[in-house]
C-alpha positions in Angstrom: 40.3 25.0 11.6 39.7 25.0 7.8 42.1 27.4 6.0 40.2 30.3 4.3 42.8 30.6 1.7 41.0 28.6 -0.9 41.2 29.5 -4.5 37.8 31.2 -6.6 35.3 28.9 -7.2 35.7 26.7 -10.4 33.1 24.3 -12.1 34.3 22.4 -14.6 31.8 20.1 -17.1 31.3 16.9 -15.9 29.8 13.8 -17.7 28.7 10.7 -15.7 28.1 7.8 -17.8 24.7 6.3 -15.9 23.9 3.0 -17.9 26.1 4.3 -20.7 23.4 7.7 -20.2 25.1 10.9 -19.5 23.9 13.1 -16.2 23.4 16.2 -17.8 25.7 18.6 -16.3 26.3 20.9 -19.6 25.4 23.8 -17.8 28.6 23.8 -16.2 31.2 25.5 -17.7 34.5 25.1 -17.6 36.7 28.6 -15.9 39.5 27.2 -14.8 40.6 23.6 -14.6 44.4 24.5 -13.0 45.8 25.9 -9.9 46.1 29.8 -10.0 49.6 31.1 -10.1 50.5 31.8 -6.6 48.4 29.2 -4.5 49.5 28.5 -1.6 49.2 25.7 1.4 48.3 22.2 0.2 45.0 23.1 -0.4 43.1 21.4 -3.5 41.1 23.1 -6.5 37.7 22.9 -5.1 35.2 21.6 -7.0 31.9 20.3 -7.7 32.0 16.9 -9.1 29.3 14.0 -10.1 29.5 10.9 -7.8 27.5 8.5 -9.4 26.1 5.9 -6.1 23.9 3.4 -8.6 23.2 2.3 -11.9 20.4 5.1 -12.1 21.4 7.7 -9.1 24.1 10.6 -9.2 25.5 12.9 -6.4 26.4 16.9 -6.5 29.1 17.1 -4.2 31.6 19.7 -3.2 35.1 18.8 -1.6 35.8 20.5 1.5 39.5 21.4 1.0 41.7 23.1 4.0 45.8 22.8 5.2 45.0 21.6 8.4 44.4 17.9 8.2 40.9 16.9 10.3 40.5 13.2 11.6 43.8 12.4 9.6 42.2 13.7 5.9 42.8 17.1 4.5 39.6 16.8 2.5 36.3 16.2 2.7 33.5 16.1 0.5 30.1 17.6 1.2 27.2 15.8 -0.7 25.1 19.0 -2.0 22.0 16.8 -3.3 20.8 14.7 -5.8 21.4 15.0 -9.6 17.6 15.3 -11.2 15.8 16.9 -8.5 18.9 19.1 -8.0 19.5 21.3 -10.9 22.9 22.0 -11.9 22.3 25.8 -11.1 20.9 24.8 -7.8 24.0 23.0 -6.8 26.3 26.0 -8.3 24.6 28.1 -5.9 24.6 25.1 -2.6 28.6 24.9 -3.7 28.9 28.5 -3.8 27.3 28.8 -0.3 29.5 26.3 0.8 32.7 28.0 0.0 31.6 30.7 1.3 30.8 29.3 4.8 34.4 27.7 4.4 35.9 31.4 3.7 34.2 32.7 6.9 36.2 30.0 8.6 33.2 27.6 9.9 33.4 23.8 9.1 30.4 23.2 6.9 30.7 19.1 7.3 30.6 19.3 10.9 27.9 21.3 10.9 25.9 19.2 8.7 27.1 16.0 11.2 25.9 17.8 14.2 22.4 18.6 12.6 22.6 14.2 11.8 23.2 13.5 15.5 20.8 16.1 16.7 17.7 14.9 14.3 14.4 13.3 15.9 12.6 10.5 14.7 9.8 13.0 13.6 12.5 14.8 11.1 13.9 11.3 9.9 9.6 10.5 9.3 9.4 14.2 7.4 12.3 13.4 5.2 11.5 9.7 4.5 8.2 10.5 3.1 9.5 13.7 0.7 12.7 12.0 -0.3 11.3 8.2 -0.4 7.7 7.4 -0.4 6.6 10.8 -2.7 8.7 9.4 -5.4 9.0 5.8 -4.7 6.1 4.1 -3.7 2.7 4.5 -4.8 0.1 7.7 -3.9 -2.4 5.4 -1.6 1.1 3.4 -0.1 3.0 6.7 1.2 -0.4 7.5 2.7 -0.8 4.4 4.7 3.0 5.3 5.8 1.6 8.8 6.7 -1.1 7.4 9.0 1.0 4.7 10.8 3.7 7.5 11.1 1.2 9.6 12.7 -1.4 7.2 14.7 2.6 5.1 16.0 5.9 6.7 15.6 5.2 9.9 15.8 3.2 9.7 19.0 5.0 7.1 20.9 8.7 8.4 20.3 8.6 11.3 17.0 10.7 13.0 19.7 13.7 11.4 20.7 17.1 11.3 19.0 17.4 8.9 15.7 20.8 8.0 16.7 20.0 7.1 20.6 16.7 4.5 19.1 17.9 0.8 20.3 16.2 -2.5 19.4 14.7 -2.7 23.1 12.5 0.4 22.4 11.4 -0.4 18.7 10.5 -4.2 20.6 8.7 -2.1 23.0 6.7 -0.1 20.6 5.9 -3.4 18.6 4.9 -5.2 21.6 2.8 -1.9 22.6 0.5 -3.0 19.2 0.3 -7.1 19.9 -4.0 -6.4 20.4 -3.2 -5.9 16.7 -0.7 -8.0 15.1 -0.8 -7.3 11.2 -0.8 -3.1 12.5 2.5 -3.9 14.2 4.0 -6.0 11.6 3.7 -3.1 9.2 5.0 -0.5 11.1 8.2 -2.7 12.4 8.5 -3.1 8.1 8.5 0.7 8.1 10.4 1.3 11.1 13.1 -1.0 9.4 13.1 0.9 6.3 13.6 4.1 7.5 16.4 3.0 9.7 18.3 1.8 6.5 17.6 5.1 5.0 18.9 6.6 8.8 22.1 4.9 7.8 22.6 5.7 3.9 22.3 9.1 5.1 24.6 9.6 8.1 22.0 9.2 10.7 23.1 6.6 12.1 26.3 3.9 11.7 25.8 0.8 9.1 24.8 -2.1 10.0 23.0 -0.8 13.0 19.5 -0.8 12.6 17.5 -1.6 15.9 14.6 -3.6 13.9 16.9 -6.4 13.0 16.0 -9.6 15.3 12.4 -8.3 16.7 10.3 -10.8 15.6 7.3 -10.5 13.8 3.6 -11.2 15.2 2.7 -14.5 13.4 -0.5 -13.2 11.2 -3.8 -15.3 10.4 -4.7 -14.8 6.7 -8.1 -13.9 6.8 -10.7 -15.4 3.8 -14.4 -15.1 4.7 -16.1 -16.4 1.7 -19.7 -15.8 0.9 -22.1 -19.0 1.0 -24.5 -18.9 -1.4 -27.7 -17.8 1.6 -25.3 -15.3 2.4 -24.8 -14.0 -1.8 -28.6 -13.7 -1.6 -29.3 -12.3 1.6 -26.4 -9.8 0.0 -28.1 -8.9 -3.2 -32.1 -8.6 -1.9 -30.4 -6.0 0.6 -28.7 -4.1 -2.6 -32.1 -3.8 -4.1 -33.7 -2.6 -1.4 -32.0 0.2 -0.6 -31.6 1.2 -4.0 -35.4 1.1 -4.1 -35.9 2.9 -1.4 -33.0 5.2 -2.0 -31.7 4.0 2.1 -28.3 4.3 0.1 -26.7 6.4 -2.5 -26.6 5.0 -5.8 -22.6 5.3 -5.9 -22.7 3.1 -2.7 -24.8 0.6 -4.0 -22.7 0.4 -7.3 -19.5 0.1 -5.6 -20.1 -2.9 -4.0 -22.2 -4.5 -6.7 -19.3 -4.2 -9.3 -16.6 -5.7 -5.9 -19.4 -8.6 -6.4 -19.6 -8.7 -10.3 -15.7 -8.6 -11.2 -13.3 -9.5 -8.1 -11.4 -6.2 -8.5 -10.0 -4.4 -5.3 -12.1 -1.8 -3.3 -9.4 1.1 -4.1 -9.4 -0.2 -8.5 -13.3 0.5 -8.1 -13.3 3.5 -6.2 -10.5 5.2 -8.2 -11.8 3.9 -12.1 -12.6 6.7 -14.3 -15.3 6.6 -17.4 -12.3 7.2 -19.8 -10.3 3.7 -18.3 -14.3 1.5 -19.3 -14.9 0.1 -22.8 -18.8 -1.3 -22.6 -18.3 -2.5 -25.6 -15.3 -4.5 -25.3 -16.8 -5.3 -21.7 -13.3 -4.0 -20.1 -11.7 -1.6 -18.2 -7.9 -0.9 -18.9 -6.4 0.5 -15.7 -3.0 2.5 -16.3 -2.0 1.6 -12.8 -2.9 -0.8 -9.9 -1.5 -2.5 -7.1 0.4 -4.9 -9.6 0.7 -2.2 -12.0 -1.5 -1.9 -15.2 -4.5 -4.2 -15.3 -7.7 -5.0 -17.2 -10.7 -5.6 -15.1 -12.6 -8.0 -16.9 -17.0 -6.9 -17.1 -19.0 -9.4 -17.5 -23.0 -8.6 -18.6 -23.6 -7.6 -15.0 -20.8 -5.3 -14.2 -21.3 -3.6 -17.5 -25.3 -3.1 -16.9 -24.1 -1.5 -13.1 -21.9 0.5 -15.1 -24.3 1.4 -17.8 -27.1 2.5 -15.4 -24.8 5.3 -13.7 -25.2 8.9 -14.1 -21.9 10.3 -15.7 -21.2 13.5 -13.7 -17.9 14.0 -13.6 -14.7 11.9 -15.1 -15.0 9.6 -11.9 -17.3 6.6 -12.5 -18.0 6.9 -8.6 -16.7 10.5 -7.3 -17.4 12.3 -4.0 -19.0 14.6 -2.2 -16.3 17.2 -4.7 -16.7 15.3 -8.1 -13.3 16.5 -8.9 -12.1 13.9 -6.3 -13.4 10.2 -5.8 -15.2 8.7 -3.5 -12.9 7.7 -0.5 -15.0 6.4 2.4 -17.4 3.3 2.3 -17.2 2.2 6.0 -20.5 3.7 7.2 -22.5 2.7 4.3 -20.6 -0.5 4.2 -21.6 -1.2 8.2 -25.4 -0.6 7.2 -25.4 -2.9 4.5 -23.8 -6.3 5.8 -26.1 -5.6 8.8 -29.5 -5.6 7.0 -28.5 -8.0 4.7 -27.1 -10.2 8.0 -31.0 -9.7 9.8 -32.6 -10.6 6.5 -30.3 -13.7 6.6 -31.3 -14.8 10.1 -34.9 -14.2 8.9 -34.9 -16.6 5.7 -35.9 -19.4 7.2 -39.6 -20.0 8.8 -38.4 -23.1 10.4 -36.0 -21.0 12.4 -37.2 -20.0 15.9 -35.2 -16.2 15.1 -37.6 -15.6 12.5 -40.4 -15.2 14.9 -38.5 -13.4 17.8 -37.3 -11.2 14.4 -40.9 -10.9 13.1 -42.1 -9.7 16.9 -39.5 -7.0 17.2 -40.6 -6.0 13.4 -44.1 -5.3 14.3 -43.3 -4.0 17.7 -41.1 -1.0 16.5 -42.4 -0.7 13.3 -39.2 -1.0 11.1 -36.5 -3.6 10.6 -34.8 -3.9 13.9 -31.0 -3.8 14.3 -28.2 -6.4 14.8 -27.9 -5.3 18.4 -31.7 -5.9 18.7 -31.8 -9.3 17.5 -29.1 -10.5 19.3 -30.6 -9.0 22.9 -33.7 -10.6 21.7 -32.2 -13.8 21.1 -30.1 -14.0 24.3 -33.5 -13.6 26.3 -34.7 -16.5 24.1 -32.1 -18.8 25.1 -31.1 -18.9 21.1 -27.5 -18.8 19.9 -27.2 -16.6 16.4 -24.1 -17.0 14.1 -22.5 -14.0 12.9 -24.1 -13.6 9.7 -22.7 -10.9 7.6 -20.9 -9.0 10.4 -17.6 -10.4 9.9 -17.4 -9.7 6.1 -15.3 -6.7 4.7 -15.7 -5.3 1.4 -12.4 -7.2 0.3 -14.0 -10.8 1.4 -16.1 -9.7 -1.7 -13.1 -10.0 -3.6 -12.3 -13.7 -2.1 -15.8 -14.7 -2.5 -15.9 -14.0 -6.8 -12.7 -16.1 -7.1 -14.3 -18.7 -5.1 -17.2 -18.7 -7.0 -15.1 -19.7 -9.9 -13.3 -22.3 -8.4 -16.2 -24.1 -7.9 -17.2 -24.0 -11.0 -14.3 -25.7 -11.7 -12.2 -22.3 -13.4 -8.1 -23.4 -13.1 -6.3 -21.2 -10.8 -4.3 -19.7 -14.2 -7.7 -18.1 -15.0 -9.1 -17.0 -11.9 -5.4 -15.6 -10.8 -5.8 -13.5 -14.4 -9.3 -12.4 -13.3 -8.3 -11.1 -10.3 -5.2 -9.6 -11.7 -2.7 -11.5 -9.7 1.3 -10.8 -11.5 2.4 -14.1 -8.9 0.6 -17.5 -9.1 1.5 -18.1 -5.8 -1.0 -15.5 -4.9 -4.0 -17.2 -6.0 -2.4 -20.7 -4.2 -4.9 -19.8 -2.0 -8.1 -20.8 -3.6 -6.3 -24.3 -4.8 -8.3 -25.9 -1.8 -11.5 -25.1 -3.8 -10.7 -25.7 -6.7 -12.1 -29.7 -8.0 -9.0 -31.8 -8.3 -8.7 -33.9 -11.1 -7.1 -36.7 -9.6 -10.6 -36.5 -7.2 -12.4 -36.3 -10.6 -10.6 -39.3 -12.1 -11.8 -41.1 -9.0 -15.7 -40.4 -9.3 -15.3 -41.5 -12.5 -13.9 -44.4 -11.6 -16.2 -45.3 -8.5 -19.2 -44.5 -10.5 -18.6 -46.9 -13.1 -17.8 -49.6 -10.4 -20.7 -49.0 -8.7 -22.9 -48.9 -12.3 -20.9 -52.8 -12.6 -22.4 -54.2 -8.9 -25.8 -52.6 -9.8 -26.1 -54.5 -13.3 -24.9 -57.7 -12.1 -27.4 -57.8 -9.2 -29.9 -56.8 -12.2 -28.8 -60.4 -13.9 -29.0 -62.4 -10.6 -32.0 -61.3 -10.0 
C-alpha cells in the first residue's frame, strides 16, 4: 500500500529545452525545492516534472512516491497529459488530485493500468481520433477514419478488449472485406496505426501489434481515360442539362472545371471566390492533399468560373451556403448515363441507334441505360459500357492524358496536376510520345522519301 505520509505538494519551475525552445512552464512557481524538517520514511519530494518524449513533444508527469516498494520500485511516475493542450494550471490541479488520491491511500497508477486492460476497441477508436487524427491528419482524412471506424471496427469488434485483439481476428476482419480489396487495405493501415498508438500508451505491450504479417489485398490501379467520342458525348450532355436546367448549375460547373483543369473533386468542391484570381487565370489553394497548390485556369475554366452567381464565399456551396457542396453522386450517376445513351446513339451505322431511336419515340423521352441494354439483349446486340464505369476522378486522369498526347513532358503535366512526387505522374509515361520513337519516324520517313525518289529516277 502506498504510504499516505507524503510531504505538501511542491511545484517547482521547470524549463525543457525543446529544439533549444523552452516548454513554457513559468506559471509554476517555486514553494519549496527541499525536504521539510521532520520527513519521514524514504519517501521522495513529489513533484511535477517536464519529460520531454521528442524533438517537439513534452509530458506533465507526477511521481508516485510511497515507503513500500511495488514491483521492486518505490516510485512511479503518473503521466498527467501533454504539455500544450495541458495547461500548466491544468496539470497543477491533475497533480494535486493525484496526491490526494495517494493521501486517501488508493494506488492511482494501478488504477489508471486497470482502466488500460479494461479499454474496448471502441474507446481506443474515440481516443485515436481526438488525440491523433483531430490534430494530425487532415479534416476530410480523420473523416474517412471516422466512417471506416464506424461502417468496420466498430461494428465487427468496437466491443471486445484492446489487449485480448490477436492477428487471427484482425486477418479475419480483413478477409471479411476481400469483395473489396482497396476498403480492406485501408482499414488494416488504420487498424495498424492505432495498435501502435495502443502500445505508446499502455494498451497493450511493444512490439505487439496483431496487424504485423496480414498481408495486404494486391490492388488494381484503376485509370479509365476518356476517348475523344466519349469527351463529346460528355460535353453535349453538360449543355443539355444546363439548357434545360435537368441539373443545377453548381453540378454542371463542378464537373466542367474536373474537365477544364485536372484538379481533384474535393480542391473543386471546397475552392472559395477569395482563393480565384481571373485575371491571373489561377487559383492559390492554402491547402490540398499535397499541401498548398495553384490550380492552373485556362480560358475555359475561367469562363465556367466567370458565368457563376457569387452567393456566398463558396464558389460552389450547398443546400446551407455557409457550408459547401458535399455530394455529387446522384447528379454524377445521371450525367455519365445520358451522356453514355447519347454515346451509343452517335452513330447511324450502328444497329443501337435504331433500337435507341424506337424506345425514344415509344416512351416519349430519352430512355435509360437499363432500357437500352434490355433492348439490346432482345436484339441479340452486345453494348460496351459507355460512360458507366467513369468516376468523377477518371476526369482527372483523362486531362493529363490529354496532355500527354499532345506531347506535354511529364514535369509539366505532374505540375498541372499538382503532383509534390514525379513518381506519381509515372503513370501517364506510357502516353506520353517517346523521343527515341520520334527520332525513329524521323528516320524511317526520310528512308522511305530515299526508295520513293530513286524509283522516281528509274522510272
Amino acid at each position: 500500500m502506498l504510504t499516505a505520509r507524503l510531504p505538501s505538494f511542491c511545484a517547482e519551475r521547470v524549463m525543457a529545452l525543446i529544439r533549444g525552445r523552452s516548454a513554457d512552464a513559468e506559471a509554476y512557481q517555486t514553494c519549496d525545492r527541499r525536504h521539510q524538517a521532520g520527513y519521514e520514511g524514504n519517501g521522495r519530494l513529489g513533484r511535477r516534472v517536464v519529460r520531454v518524449r521528442s524533438a517537439y513533444q513534452a509530458l506533465w508527469a507526477q511521481d508516485v512516491c510511497g515507503s513500500v516498494p511495488r514491483d521492486g520500485k518505490d516510485s512511479r511516475r503518473l503521466t498527467l497529459g501533454t504539455h500544450g493542450p495541458m495547461t500548466p494550471e491544468q496539470g497543477r490541479r491533475a497533480a494535486l488530485q493525484v496526491l490526494a488520491a495517494v493521501q486517501r491511500g488508493e494506488d492511482p497508477v494501478a488504477d489508471v493500468k486497470a482502466g488500460n486492460a479494461a479499454s474496448t476497441m471502441n474507446d481506443l477508436a474515440d481516443r485515436y481520433l481526438q488525440q491523433h487524427a483531430a490534430s494530425k491528419k487532415k479534416a476530410s482524412s480523420a473523416r474517412k477514419d471516422q466512417d471506416n471506424l464506424r461502417l468496420h471496427v466498430r461494428a465487427q469488434i468496437g466491443r471486445k478488449r484492446v489487449a485480448d485483439k490477436t492477428r487471427a481476428d484482425v486477418a479475419s476482419l480483413h478477409h471479411g472485406m476481400h469483395g473489396t480489396p482497396g476498403a480492406a487495405n485501408r482499414v488494416l493501415a488504420l487498424l495498424s496505426k492505432m495498435f501502435n498508438l495502443a502500445e505508446k500508451w499502455g494498451l497493450r505491450p511493444d512490439g505487439s501489434n496483431p496487424c504485423r504479417h496480414v498481408e495486404r489485398y494486391p490492388e488494381r490501379r484503376m485509370e479509365r481515360f476518356l476517348s475523344d467520342k466519349e469527351f463529346a458525348a460528355l460535353g453535349q450532355t453538360l449543355d443539355d442539362a444546363e439548357r434545360s436546367g435537368a441539373e443545377p448549375t453548381s453540378i454542371i460547373g463542378i464537373v466542367r472545371l474536373l474537365l477544364f483543369t485536372g484538379a481533384r473533386l474535393s480542391e473543386i468542391q471546397t475552392l472559395r471566390w477569395d482563393y480565384v484570381d481571373l485575371v491571373a487565370g489561377r487559383a492559390r489553394l492554402p491547402d490540398s492533399k499535397t499541401g498548398a497548390k495553384t490550380i492552373h485556369l485556362n480560358a475555359l475554366a475561367v469562363g465556367v468560373l466567370t458565368a457563376l452567381p457569387r452567393t456566398s464565399g463558396w464558389v460552389f456551396p450547398g443546400a446551407d451556403p455557409a457550408a459547401a457542396l458535399v455530394n455529387l453522386r446522384k447528379p454524377w450517376h445521371r450525367i455519365r448515363e445520358a451522356a453514355t445513351v447519347r454515346l451509343w446513339s452517335a452513330d447511324p451505322s450502328d444497329p443501337i441507334t435504331t433500337i435507341i431511336a424506337g424506345l425514344r419515340d415509344r416512351l416519349e423521352r430519352t430512355p435509360s441505360v437499363a432500357e437500352c441494354q434490355d433492348a439490346a439483349a432482345i436484339a441479340g446486340i452486345a453494348l460496351p459500357p459507355g460512360l458507366s464505369d467513369v468516376r468523377l476522378h477518371d476526369l482527372r486522369h483523362s486531362f493529363a492524358s490529354v496532355g500527354a498526347a499532345k506531347g506535354l513532358s511529364l514535369p509539366v503535366i505532374g505540375a498541372l496536376l499538382g503532383h509534390t512526387q514525379p513518381v506519381t505522374t509515372q503513370r501517364y509515361a506510357h502516353l506520353v510520345a517517346s523521343p527515341l520513337r520520334q527520332a525513329a519516324d524521323v528516320i524511317g520517313l526520310h528512308i522511305q522519301e530515299t526508295f520513293r525518289l530513286r524509283g522516281e529516277k528509274a522510272t
